[in-house]
C-alpha positions in Angstrom: -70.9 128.9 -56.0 -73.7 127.8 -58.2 -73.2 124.7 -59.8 -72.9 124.9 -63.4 -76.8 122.6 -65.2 -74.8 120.3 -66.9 -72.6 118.8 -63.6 -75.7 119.3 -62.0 -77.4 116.9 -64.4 -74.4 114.3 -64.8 -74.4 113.4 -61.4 -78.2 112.9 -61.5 -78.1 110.3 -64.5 -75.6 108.2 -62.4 -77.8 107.9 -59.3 -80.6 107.3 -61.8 -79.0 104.7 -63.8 -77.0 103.2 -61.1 -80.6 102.2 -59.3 -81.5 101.0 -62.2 -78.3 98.7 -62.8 -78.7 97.6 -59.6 -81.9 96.5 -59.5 -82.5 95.4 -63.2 -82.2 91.6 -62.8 -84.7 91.4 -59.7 -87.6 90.6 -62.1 -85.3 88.1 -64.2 -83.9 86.4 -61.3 -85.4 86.8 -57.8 -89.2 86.6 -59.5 -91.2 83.7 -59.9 -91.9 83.3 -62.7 -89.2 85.4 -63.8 -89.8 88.4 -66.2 -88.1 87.8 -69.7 -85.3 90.7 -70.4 -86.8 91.1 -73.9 -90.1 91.7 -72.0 -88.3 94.3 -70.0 -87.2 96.2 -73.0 -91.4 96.1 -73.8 -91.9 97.5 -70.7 -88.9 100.3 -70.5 -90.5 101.9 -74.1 -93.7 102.3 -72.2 -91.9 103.6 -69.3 -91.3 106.4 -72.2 -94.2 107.2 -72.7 -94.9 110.0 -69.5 -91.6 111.1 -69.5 -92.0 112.1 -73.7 -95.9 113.7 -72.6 -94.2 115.6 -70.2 -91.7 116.9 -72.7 -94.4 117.5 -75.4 -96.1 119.9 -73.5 -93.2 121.6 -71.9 -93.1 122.3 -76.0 -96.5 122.7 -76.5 -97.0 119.6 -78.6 -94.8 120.9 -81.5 -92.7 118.4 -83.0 -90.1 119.6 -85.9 -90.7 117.2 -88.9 -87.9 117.8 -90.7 -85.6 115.8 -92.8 -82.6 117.0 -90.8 -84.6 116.7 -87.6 -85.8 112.8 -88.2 -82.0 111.7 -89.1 -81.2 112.7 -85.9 -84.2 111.4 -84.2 -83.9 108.1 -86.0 -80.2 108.1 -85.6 -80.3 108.6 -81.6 -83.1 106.5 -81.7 -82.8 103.5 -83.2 -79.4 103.5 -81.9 -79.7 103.5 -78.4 -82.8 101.1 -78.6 -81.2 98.7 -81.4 -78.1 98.6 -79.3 -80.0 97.2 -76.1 -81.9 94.8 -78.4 -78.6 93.5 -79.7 -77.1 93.2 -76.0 -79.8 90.6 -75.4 -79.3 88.3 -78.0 -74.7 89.1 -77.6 -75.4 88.2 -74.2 -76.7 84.7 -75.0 -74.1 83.7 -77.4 -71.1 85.2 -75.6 -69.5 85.7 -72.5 -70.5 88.6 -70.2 -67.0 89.1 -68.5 -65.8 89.9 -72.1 -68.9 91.5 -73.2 -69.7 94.5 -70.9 -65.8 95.8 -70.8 -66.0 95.8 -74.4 -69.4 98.0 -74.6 -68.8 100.1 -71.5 -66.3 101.7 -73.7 -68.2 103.6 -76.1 -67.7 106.8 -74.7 -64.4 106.5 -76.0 -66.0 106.9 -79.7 -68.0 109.7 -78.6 -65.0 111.8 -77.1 -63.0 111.2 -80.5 -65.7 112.4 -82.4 -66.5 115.1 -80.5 -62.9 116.3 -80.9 -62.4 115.4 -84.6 -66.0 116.8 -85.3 -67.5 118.9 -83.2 -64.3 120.7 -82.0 -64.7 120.3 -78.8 -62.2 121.4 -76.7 -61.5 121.2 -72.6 -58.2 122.1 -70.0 -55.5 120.2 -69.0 -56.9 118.4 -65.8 -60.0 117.8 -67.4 -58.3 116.3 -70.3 -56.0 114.2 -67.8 -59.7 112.9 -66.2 -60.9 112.0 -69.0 -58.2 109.7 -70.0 -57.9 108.6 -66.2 -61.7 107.6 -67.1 -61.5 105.0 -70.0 -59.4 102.6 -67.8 -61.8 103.3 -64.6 -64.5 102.7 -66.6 -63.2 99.1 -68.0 -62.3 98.3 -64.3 -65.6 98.7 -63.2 -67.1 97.1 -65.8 -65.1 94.0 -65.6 -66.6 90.7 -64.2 -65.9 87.6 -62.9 -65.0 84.9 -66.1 -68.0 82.1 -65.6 -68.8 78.2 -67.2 -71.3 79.9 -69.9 -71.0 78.7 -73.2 -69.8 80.3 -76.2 -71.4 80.0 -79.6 -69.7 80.9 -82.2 -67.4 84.2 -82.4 -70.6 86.2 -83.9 -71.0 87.2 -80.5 -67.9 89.4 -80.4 -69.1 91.4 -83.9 -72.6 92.1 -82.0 -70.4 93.5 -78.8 -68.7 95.3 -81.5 -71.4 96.9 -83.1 -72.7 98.0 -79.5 -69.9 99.8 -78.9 -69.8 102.0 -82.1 -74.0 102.2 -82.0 -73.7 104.1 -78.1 -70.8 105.8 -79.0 -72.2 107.6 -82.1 -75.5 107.9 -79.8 -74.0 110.6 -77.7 -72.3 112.2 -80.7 -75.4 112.5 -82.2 -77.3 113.9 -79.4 -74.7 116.8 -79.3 -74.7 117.3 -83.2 -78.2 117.4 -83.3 -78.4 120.9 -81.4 -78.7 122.8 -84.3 -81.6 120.8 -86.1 -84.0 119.5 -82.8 -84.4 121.0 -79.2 -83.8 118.1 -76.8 -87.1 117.5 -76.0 -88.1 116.7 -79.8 -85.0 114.7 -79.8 -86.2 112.9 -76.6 -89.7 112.3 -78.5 -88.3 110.7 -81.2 -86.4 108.6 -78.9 -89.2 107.5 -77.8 -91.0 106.5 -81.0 -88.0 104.8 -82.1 -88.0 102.4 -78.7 -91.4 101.6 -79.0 -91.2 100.9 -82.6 -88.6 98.3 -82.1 -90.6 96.7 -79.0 -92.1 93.9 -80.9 -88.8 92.4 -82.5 -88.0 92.6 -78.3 -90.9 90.1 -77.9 -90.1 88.2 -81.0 -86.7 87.4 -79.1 -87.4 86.6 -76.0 -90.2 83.9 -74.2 -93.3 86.2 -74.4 -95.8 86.7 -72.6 -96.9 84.0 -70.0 -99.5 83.7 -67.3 -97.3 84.9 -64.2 -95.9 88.3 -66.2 -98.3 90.7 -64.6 -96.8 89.6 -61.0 -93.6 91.5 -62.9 -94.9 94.2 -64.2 -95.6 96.6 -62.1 -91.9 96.2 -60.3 -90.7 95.9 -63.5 -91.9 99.0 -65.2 -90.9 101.2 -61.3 -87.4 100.0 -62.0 -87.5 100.9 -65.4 -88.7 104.6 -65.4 -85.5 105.0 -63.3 -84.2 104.8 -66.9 -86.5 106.5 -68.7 -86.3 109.6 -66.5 -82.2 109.0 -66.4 -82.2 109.2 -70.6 -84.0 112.5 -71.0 -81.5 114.3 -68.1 -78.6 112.1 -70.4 -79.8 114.2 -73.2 -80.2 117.3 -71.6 -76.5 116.8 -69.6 -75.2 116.4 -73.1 -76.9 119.5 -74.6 -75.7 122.4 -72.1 -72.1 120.3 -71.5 -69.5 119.3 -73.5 -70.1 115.9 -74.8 -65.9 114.9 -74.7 -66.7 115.5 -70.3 -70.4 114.3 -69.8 -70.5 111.2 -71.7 -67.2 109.8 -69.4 -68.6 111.0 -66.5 -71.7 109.6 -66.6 -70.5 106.3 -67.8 -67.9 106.3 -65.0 -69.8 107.1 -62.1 -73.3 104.9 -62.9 -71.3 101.8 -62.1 -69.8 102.9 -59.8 -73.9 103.9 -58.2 -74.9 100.0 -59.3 -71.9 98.4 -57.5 -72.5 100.1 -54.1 -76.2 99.5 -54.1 -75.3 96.0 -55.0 -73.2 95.9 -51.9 -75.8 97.0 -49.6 -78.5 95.3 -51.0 -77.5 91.9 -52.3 -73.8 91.7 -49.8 -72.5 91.3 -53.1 -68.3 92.5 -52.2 -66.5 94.0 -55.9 -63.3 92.6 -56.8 -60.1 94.1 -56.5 -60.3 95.7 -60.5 -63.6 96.8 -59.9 -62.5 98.7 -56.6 -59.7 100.1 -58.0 -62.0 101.3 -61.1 -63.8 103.2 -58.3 -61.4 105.2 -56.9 -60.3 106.1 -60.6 -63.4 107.1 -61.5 -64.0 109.2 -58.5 -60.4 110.9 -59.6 -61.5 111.0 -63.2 -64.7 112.5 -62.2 -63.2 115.2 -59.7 -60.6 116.5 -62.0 -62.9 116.7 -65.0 -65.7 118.7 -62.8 -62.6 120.6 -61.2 -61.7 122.1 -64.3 -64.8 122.5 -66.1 -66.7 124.4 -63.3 -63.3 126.7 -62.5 -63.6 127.9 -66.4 -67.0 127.8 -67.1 -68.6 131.7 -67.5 -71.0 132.1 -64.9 -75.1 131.1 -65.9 -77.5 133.4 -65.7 -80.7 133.2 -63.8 
């Protein structure tokens, strides 16, 4: 049986992303000097860059300039990008432990949108995986508490704001079919990222002598997620945004914390093991269904 394009491309993002989560903070924290994060973000909008010529052309360099067309572009955009900005700066007045549960739950906002909104409907054992996936996806996501300090409780209206911005991300990159293809969406993506790159370099250190050493490794590791957001947006497009965006988020931690394990011997606790066989559940039943009552594609 031929695999319906969406599964196909939600189980790609995950290996994608998951790579990427994994190996992330090897420019931060096994470099020397290390590579700011803020500088990473400079160097993930340039990672853009191919990924939105290749979509250009596949287009033939046409890019809709519509009003209806650049809210959606701006509101995917800015987003996605302003989201990650304000993780940075969350990140060093909060606690992660608290944070990343917190923001790894945004899908939840895109599933009730996409129900209340977009009428998006799926079957019983689909249904039953994605609420299975919500708590697998916290359990994953949870970490060890650690001796950081807090400052302030500003942090916790950041993590806040993070969690609505991705949410209404992936609602928007559904509700957006009818005004942009996704590759016009993806360019706009783009644009937006790069646009926000300086107040990324405002935030963090700068540049310094040693950040070409981290570069190149840097920007390899990053394209993983470059490459990972245009499949995201396509997954998105041909699925149904109430099973894709739960699916991915379940099953790219779930990539980053066995990588982790063979690469760094780092062992995941008890909650983030039992987050994995959830989300391997969640995942099954919702790809179960799905693929059993999907029409069949044509050629």
């Amino acid at each position: 049986m031929r695999l319906p394009k969406w599964l196909v491309l939600s189980m790609a993002v995950p290996v994608l992303w998951g790579l990427w989560g994994a190996l992330t903070e090897i420019p931060e924290k096994r470099l020397s000097p290390p590579f700011p994060p803020t500088l990473g973000y400079a160097v993930w909008s340039l990672t853009m860059i191919p990924v939105c010529v290749f979509v250009l052309r596949k287009i033939n360099w046409k890019l809709s300039r519509s009003g209806r067309a650049i809210f959606y572009g701006c509101a995917v955009g800015f987003s996605g990008a302003a989201g990650q900005l304000l993780l940075f700066w969350v990140l060093n007045q909060g606690p992660a432990y608290l944070i990343f549960p917190i923001v790894c739950l945004s899908p939840a906002v895109t599933i009730v949108l996409s129900w209340a909104l977009l009428r998006e409907r799926t079957y019983p054992l689909a249904l039953t995986g994605i609420l299975l996936s919500l708590p697998a996806i916290l359990l994953v996501s949870l970490q060890e508490p650690t001796n950081s300090p807090v400052h302030g409780s500003f942090w916790l209206v950041g993590t806040i704001a993070i969690f609505f911005m991705w949410g209404l991300q992936a609602y928007f990159m559904k509700s957006s079919a009818n005004a942009m293809s996704a590759e016009e969406l993806f360019v706009y993506m783009t644009l937006t990222g790069l646009a926000l790159s300086p107040v990324a370099l405002v935030m963090g250190p700068g540049i310094h002598a040693g950040s070409g050493a981290g570069f190149g490794i840097t920007y390899v590791i990053q394209s993983l997620n470059a490459v990972g957001c245009l499949l995201f947006v396509y997954a998105v497009r041909y699925g149904k945004a109430i099973v894709v965006v739960p699916m991915v988020n379940g099953m790219f931690p779930l990539v980053t914390i066995v990588v982790s394990l063979l690469i760094y011997r780092q062992i995941p606790s008890k909650s983030n093991l039992a987050g994995m066989v959830l989300a391997l559940v969640a995942v099954l039943f919702m790809a179960f269904d799905e693929v059993r009552h999907s029409p069949p594609e044509s050629a």
